[in-house]
N, C-alpha and C positions, 0 to 999 in steps of 0.2 A: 734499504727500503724498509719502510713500516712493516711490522709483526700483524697481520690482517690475523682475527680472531674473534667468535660469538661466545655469549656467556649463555647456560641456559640451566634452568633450577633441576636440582635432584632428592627430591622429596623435600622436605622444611628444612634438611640442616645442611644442607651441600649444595654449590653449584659446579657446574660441570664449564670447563676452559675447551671449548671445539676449537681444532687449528686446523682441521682438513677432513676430507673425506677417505683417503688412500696411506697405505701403508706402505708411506716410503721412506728413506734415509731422511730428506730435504722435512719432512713434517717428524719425524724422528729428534732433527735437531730442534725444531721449534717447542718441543713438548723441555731439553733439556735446556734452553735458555729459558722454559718459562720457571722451570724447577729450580733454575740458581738464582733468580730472582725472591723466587718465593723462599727458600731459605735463607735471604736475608732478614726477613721480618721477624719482627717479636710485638706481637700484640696479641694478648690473651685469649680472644677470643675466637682463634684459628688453633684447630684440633688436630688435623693433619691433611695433606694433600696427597693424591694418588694417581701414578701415571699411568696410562694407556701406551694404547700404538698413537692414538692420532687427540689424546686429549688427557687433562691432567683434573682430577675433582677435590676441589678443595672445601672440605668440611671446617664446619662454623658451630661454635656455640651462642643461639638466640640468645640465651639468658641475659650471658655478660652482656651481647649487644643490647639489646631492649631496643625501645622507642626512640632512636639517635639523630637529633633533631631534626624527627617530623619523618623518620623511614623505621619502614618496615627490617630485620633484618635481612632477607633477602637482597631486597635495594641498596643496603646501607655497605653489604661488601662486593654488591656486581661495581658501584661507585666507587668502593675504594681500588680493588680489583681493576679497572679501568683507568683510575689516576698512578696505577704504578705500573702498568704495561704501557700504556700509551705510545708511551714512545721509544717502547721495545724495538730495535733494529733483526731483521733474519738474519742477518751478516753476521750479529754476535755470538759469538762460536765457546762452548766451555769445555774444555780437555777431558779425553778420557779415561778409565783406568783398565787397565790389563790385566787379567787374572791370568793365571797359569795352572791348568785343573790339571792332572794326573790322572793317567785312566789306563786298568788293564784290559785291554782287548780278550775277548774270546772266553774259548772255554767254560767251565761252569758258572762266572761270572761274565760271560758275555755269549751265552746260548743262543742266540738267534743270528749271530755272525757270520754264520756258513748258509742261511736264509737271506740276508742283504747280500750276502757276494753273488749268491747263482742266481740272485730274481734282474742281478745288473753284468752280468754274463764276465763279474769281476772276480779275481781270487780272495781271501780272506785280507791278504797284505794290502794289495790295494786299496780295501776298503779301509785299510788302519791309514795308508797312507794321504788318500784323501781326507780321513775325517780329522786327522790333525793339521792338512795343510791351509787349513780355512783360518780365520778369523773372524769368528762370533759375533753379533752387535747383541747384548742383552737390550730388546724392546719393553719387556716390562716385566713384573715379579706378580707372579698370579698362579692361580686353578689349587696349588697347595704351597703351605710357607715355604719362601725363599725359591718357587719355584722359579726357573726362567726360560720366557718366551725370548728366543734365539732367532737371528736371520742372519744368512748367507752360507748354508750348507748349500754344497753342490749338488745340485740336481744329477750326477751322474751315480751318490747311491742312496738315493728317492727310494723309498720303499713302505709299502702299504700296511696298515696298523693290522693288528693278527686280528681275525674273525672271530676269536675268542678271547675276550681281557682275561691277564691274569688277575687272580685274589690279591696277591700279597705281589708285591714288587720290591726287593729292597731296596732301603734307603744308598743313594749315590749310584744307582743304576744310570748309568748314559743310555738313551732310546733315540732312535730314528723313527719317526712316524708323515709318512708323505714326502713331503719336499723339511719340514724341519727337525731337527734333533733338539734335544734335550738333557738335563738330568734331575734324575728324580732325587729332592732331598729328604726324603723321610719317605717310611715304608705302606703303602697307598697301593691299592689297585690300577690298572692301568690295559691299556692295550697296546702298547708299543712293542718294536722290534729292540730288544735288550742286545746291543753290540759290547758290551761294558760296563766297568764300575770305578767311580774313585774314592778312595779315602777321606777326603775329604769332605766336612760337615758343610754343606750351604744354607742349613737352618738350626743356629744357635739360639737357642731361647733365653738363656741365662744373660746372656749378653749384651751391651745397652746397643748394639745394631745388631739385630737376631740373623736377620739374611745378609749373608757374605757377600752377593751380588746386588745392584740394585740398576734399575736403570741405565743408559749411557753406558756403561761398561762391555769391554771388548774382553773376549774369552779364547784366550789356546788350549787346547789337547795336548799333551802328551802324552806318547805310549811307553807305559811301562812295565817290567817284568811282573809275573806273580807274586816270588818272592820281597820286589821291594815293594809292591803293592800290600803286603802281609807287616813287612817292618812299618811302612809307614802309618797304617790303619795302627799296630798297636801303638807306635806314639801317641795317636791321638787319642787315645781310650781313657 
């Protein structure tokens, strides 16, 4: 079945790709076949694309475009934008990739762990045990670099953001806040429930892809000691 989708302007240099109104898996996929599509192109005048939960913005440079016989830029890539989806299929599916993050539970680097067990009448373990037995869908990279909005944690340890943000959060804190978890990559304020941390960098800058996740990517937990949580942070230092 045809890829059904609206184009619609995002101030002079962007237009915005809407594919739904709901944040779900099935609009999920449509946002990553439009993004393997779009990575196929190379024409100058396309600066970068940005994915959502339910929509992908692809920014434009006017200039190069100009006056392109007889359109406005705006017009000139919702029409090209249109002759290369058209006959975009939903069916077409593009593979994902799996990360496999590392995380010490508890302790001083997971101080609010004994807060998500008693608010879900769980013990500490179990809450290690669920939050590793999930499998993550990364929805999109936002709020701070490389950050990722995550779905499909278990609503069974759902637990409410603190009523006071911390100042300082450090970088590679795993948080539960509501029904989704996360990790923080770089050191940011916040108000999340801190069950953990990994060693692991999810915002390189130096790097010609700075965020480690992006998109479409699926994410495991593993729990790990403190001590190899210590060895492997200094690897990466």
């Amino acid at each position: 079945m045809r890829m059904d989708f609206h184009l619609h302007p995002l101030g002079d240099q962007a237009v915005i790709i809407e594919l739904g109104d709901d944040i779900t898996i099935k609009n999920h996929e449509k946002v990553k076949v439009i993004l393997g599509k779009l990575e196929t192109l190379s024409v100058d005048w396309l600066l970068e694309y940005v994915p959502a939960f339910t929509t992908v913005a692809v920014y434009y440079d006017p200039i190069k475009i100009g006056i392109n016989n007889g359109k406005l830029p705006y017009d000139f890539v919702c029409d090209y934008l249109i002759s290369i989806l058209k006959n975009v299929k939903e069916e077409e599916s593009v593979p994902s990739k799996v990360v496999e993050i590392p995380v010490c539970y508890g302790g001083e680097i997971g101080p609010d762990l004994p807060f998500v067990a008693e608010h879900n009448q769980l013990s500490e373990n179990e809450v290690i045990d669920i939050h590793t037995k999930g499998e993550y869908l990364v929805y999109m990279i936002g709020f701070a670099p490389g950050f990722p909005y995550l779905g499909g944690m278990s609503e069974k340890i759902a637990a409410p953001r603190k009523d006071t943000p911390r100042l300082k959060i450090p970088e590679g804190s795993v948080g539960i806040a509501g029904k989704q978890t996360g990790v923080y990559p770089i050191e940011t304020p916040g108000g999340w429930q801190l069950i953990g941390r990994t060693p692991l960098k999810l915002f390189r800058p130096n790097e010609e892809h700075p965020s480690l996740l992006k998109a479409g990517d699926r994410i495991k937990f593993n729990s790990i000691s403190f001590e190899y949580y210590q060895h492997l942070k200094e690897d990466m230092q």
